[in-house]
FIKEMI-644630 format. One line per field, with one value per atom (N, C-alpha, C): residue in one letter; residue number from 1; atom name; x negated, y negated, z negated. Coordinates in nm, 3 decimals, m for minus. Layout:
resn = c(a;...)
resi = c(NUM;...)
name = c(CA;...)
east = c(X;...)
north = c(Y;...)
up = c(Z;...)
# end
This chain:
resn = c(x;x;x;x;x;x;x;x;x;x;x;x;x;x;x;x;x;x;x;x;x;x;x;x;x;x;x;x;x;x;x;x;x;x;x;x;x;x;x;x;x;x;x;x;x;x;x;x;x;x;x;x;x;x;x;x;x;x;x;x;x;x;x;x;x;x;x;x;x;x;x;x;x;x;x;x;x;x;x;x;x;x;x;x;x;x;x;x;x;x;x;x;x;x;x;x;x;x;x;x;x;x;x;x;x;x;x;x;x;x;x;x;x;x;x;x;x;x;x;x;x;x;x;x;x;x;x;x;x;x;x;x;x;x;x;x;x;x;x;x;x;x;x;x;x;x;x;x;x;x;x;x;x;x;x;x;x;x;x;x;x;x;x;x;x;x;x;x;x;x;x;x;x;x;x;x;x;x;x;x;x;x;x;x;x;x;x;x;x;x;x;x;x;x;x;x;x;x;x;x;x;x;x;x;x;x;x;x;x;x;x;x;x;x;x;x;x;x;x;x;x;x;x;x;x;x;x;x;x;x;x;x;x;x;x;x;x;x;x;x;x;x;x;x;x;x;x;x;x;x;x;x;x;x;x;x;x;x;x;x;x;x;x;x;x;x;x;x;x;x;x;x;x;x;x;x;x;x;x;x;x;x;x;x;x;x;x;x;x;x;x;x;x;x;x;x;x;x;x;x;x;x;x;x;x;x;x;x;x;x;x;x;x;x;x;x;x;x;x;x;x;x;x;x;x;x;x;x;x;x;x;x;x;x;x;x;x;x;x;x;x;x;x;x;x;x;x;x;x;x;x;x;x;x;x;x;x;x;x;x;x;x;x;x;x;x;x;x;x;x;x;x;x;x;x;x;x;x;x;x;x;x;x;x;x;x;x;x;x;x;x;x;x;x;x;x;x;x;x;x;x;x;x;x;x;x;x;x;x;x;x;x;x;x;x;x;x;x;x;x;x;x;x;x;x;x;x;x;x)
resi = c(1;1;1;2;2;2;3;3;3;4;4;4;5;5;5;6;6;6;7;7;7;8;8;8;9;9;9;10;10;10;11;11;11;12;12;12;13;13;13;14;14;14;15;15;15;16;16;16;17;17;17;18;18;18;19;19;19;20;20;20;21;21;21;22;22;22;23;23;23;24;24;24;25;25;25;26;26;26;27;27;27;28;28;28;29;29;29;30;30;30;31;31;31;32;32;32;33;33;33;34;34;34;35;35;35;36;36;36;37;37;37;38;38;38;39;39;39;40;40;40;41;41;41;42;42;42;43;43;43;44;44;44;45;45;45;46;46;46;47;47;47;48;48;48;49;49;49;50;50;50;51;51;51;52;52;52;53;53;53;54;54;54;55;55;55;56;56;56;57;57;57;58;58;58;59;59;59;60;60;60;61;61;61;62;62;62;63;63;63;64;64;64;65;65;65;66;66;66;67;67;67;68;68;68;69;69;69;70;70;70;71;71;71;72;72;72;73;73;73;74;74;74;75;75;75;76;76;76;77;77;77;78;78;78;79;79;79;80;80;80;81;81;81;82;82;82;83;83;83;84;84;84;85;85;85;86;86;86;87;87;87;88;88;88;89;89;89;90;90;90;91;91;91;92;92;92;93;93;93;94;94;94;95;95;95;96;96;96;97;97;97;98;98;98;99;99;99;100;100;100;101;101;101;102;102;102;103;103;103;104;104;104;105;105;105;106;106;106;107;107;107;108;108;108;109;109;109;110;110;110;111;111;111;112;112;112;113;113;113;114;114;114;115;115;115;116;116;116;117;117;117;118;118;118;119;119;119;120;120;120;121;121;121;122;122;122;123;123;123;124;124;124;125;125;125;126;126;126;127;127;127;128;128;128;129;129;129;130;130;130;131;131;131;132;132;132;133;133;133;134;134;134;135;135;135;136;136;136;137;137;137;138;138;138;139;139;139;140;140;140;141;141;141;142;142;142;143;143;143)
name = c(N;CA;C;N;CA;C;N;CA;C;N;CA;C;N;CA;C;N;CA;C;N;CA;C;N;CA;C;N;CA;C;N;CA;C;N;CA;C;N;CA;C;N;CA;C;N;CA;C;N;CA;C;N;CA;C;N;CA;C;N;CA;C;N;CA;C;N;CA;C;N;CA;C;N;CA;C;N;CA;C;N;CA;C;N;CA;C;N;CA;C;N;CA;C;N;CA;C;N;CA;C;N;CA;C;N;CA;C;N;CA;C;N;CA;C;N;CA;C;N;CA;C;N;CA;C;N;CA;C;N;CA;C;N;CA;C;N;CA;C;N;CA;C;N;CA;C;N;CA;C;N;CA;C;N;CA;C;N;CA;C;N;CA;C;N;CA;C;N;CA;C;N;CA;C;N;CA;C;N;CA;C;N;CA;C;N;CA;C;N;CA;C;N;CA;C;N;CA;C;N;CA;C;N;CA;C;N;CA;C;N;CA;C;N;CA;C;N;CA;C;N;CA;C;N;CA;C;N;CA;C;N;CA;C;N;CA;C;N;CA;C;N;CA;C;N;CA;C;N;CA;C;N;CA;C;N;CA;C;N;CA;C;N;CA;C;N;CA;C;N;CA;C;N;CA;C;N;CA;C;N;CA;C;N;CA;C;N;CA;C;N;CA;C;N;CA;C;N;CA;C;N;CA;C;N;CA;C;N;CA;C;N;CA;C;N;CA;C;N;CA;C;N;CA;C;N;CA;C;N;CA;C;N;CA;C;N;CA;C;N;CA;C;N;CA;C;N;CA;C;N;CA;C;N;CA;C;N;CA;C;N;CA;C;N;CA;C;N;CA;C;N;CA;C;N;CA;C;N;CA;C;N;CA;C;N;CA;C;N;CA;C;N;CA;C;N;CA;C;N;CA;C;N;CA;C;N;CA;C;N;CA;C;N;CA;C;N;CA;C;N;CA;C;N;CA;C;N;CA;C;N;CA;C;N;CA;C;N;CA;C;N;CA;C;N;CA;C;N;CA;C;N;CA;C;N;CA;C;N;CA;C;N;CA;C;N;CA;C;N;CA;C;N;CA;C;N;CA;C;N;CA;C;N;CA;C;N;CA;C;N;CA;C;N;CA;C;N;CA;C)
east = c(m7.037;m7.153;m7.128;m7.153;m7.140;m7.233;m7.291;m7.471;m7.411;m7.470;m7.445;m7.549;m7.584;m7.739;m7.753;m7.838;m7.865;m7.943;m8.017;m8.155;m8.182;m8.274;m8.314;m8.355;m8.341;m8.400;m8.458;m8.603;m8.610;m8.519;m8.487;m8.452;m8.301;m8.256;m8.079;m8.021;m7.893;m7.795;m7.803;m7.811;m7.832;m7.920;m7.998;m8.158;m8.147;m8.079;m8.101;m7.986;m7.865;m7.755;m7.785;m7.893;m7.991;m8.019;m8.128;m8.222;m8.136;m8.071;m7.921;m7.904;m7.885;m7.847;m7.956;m8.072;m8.178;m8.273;m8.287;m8.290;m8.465;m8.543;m8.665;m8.671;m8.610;m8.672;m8.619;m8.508;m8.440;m8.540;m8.596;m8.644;m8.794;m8.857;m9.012;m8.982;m8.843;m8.810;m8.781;m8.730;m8.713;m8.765;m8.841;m8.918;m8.830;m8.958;m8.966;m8.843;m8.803;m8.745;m8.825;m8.775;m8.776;m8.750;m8.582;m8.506;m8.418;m8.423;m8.280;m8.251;m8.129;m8.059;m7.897;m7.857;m7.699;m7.690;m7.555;m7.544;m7.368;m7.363;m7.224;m7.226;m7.090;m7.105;m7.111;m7.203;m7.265;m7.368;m7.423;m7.578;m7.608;m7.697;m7.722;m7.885;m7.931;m8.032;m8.084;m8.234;m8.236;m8.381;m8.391;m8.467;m8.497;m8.644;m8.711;m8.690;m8.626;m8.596;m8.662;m8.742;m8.771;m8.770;m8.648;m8.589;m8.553;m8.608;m8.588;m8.508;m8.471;m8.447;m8.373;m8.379;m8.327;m8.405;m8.472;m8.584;m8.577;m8.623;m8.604;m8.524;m8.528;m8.483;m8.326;m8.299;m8.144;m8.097;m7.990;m7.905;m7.819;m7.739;m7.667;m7.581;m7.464;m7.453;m7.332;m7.320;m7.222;m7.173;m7.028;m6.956;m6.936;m6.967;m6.926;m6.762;m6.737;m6.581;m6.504;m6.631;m6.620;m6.703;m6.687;m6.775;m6.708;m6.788;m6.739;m6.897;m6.950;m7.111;m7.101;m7.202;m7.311;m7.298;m7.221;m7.164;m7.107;m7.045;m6.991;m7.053;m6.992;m7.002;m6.941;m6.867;m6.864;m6.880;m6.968;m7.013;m6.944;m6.868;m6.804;m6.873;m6.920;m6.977;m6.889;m6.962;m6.878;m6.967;m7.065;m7.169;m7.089;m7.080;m7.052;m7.132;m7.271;m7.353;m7.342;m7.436;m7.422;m7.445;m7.514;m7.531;m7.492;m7.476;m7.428;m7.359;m7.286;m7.172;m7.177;m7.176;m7.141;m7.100;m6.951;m6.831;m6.884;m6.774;m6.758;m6.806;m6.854;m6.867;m6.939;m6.981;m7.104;m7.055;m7.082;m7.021;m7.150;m7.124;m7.285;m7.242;m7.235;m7.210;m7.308;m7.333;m7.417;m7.417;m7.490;m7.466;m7.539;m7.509;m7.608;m7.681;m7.818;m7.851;m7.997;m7.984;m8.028;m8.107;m8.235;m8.272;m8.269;m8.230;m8.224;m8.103;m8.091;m7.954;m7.999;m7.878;m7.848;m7.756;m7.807;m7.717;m7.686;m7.602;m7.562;m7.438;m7.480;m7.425;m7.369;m7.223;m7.199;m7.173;m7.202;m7.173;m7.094;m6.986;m6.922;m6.914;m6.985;m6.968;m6.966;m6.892;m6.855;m6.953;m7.027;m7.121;m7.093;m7.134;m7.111;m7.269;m7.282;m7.388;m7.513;m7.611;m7.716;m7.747;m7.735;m7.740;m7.657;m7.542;m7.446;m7.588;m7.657;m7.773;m7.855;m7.857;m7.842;m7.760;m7.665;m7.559;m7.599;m7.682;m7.663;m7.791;m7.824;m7.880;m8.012;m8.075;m8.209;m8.235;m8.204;m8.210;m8.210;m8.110;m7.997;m8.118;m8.180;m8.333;m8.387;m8.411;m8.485;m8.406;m8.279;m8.179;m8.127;m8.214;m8.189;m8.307;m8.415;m8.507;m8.551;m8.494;m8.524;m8.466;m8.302;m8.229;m8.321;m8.385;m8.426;m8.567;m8.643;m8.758;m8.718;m8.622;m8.575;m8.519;m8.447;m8.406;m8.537;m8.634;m8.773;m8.808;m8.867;m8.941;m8.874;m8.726;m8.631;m8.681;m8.675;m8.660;m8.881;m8.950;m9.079;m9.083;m8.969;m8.963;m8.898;m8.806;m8.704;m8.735;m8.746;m8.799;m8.701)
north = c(5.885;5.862;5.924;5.889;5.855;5.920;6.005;6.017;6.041;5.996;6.021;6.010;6.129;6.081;6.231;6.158;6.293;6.336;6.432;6.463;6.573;6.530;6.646;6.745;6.842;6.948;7.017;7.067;7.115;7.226;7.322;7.430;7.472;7.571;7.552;7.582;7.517;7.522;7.683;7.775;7.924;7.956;7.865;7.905;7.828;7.687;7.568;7.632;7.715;7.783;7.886;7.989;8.094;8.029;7.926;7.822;7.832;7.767;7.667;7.837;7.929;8.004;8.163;8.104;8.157;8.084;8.188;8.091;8.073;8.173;8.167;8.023;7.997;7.910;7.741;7.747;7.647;7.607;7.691;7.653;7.572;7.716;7.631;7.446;7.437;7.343;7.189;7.250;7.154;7.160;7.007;6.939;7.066;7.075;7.089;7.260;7.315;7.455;7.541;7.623;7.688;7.827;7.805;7.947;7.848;7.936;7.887;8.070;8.097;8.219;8.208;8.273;8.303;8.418;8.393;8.536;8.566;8.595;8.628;8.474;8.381;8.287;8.173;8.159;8.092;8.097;7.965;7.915;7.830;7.941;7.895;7.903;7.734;7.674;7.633;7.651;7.573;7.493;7.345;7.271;7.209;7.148;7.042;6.944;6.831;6.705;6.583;6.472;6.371;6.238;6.223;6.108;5.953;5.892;5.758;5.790;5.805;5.859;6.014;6.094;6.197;6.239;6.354;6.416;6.575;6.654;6.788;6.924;7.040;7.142;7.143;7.187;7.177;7.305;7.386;7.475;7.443;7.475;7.401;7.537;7.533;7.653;7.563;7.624;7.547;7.626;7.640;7.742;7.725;7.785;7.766;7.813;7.699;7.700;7.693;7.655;7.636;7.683;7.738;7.877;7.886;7.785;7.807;7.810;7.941;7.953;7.909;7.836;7.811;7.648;7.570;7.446;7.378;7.451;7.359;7.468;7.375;7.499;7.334;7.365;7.261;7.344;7.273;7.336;7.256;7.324;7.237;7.294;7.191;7.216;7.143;7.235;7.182;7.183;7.120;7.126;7.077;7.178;7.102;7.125;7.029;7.094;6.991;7.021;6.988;6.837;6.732;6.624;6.529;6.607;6.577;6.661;6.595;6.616;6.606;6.702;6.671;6.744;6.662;6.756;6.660;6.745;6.686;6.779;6.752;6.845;6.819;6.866;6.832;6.896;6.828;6.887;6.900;7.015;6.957;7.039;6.991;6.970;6.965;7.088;7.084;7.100;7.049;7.021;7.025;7.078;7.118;6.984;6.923;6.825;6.844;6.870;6.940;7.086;7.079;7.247;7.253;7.122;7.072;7.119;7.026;7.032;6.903;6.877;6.727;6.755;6.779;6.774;6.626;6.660;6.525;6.607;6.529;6.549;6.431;6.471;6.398;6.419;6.391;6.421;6.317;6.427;6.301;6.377;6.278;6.344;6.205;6.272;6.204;6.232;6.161;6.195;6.150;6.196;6.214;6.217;6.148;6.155;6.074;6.131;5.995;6.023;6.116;6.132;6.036;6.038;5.888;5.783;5.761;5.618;5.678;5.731;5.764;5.669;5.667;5.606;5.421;5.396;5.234;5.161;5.090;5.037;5.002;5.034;5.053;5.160;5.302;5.431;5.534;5.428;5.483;5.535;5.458;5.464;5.627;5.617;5.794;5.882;5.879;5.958;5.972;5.897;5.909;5.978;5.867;5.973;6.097;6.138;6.266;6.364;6.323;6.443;6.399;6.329;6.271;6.343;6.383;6.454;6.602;6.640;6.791;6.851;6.761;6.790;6.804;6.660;6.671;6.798;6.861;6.968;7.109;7.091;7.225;7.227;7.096;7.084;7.114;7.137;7.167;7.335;7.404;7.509;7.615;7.519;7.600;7.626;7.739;7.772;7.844)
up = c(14.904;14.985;15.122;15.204;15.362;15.436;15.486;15.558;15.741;15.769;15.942;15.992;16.108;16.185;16.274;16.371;16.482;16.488;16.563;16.591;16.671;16.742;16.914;16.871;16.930;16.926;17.084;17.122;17.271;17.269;17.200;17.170;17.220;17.242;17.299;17.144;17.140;17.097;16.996;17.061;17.014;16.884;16.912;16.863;16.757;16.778;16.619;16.522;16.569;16.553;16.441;16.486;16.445;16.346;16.367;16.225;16.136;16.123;16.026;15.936;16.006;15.931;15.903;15.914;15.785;15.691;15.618;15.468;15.464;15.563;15.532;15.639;15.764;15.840;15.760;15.703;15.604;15.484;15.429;15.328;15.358;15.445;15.528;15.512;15.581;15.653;15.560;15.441;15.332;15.204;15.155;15.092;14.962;14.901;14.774;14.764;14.854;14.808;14.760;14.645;14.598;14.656;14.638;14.730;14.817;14.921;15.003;15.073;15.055;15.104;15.154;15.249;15.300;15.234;15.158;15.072;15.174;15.233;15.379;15.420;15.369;15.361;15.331;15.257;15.094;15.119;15.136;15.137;15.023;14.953;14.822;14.796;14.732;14.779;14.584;14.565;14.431;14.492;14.482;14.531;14.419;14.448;14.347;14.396;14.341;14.385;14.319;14.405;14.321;14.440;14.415;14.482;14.399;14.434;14.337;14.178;14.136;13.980;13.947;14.028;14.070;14.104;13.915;13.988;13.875;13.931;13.838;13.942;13.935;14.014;13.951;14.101;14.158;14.161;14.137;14.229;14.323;14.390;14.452;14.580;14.570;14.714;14.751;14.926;14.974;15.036;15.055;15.146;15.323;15.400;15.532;15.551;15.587;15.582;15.723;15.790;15.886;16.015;16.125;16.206;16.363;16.433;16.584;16.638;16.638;16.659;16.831;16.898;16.805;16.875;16.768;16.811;16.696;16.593;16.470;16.358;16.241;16.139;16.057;15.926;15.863;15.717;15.607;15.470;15.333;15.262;15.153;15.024;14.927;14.867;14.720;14.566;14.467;14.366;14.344;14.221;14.096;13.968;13.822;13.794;13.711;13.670;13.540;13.426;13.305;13.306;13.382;13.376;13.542;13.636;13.775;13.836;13.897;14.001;14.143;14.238;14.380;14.407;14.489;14.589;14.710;14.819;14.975;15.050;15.164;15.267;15.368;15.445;15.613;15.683;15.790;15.912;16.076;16.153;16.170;16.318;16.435;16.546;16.647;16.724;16.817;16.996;17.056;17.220;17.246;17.400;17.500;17.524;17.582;17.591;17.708;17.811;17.905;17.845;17.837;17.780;17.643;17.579;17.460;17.392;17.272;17.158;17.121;17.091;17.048;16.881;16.760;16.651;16.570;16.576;16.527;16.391;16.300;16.114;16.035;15.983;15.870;15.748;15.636;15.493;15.406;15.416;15.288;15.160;15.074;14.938;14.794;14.684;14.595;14.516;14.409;14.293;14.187;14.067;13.936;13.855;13.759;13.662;13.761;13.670;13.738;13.855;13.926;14.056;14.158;14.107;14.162;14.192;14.143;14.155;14.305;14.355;14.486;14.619;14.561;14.668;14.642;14.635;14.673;14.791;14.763;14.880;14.856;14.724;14.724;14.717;14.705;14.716;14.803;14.888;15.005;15.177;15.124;15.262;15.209;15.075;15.043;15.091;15.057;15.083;15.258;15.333;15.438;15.512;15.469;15.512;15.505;15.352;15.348;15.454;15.453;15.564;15.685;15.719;15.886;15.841;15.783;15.734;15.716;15.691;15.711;15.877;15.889;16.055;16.163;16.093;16.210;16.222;16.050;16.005;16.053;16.062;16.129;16.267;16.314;16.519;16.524;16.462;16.497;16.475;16.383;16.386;16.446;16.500;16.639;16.751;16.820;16.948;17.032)
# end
């Protein structure tokens, strides 16, 4: 699965930089968390999910593997869990955009178990909107 997409922020570069990496403004920020925390660097998140057949609480942590503050960061992630699978990674790229930031993100990731039913093209709209519903909800909380 493939995800690509941007989104403004008024805020500088510094500040959405900051966001990304706390867990209280992350979680505010996304549907249905539970916990979201940076434990050094390991952002480890357990969310309620109910996305077209993909529904029930998640764990999930992803490693920052990647750290050129406050402009990249790329996160690889490796879920085995007893009935689903997700590897791959995001990458999440930010710019100056006059007093603004301009982030722009991609995710590539492989799935396993019924969560795989995600990746097709009647699903594929939830799964988009949701990240485009988390980024809004981050960029109203960044200052």
């Amino acid at each position: 699965m493939e995800l690509k997409g941007t989104q403004e922020f008024s805020a500088s570069p510094q500040a959405v930089w900051n966001a990304l990496h706390n867990g209280d403004v992350l979680k505010q920020a996304m549907a249905g968390a539970e916990e979201v925390r940076w434990d050094s660097n390991t952002l480890v998140a357990r969310v309620n999910v109910g996305i077209g057949p993909v529904k029930g609480t998640y764990g999930a942590q992803a490693q920052e593997t990647e750290s050129s503050p406050p402009s990249h960061m790329k996160l690889s992630f490796n879920r085995q869990g007893s009935s689903n699978t997700v590897t791959g990674d995001a990458t999440i790229d930010l710019a100056p955009n006059g007093s603004g930031t301009t982030l722009n993100y991609a995710v590539n990731a492989s799935l396993g178990g019924p969560i795989a039913a995600l990746d097709n093209p009647l699903t594929r709209p939830l799964v988009d909107r949701g990240i485009g519903q988390f980024f809004s909800s981050l960029a109203q909380k960044v200052s």
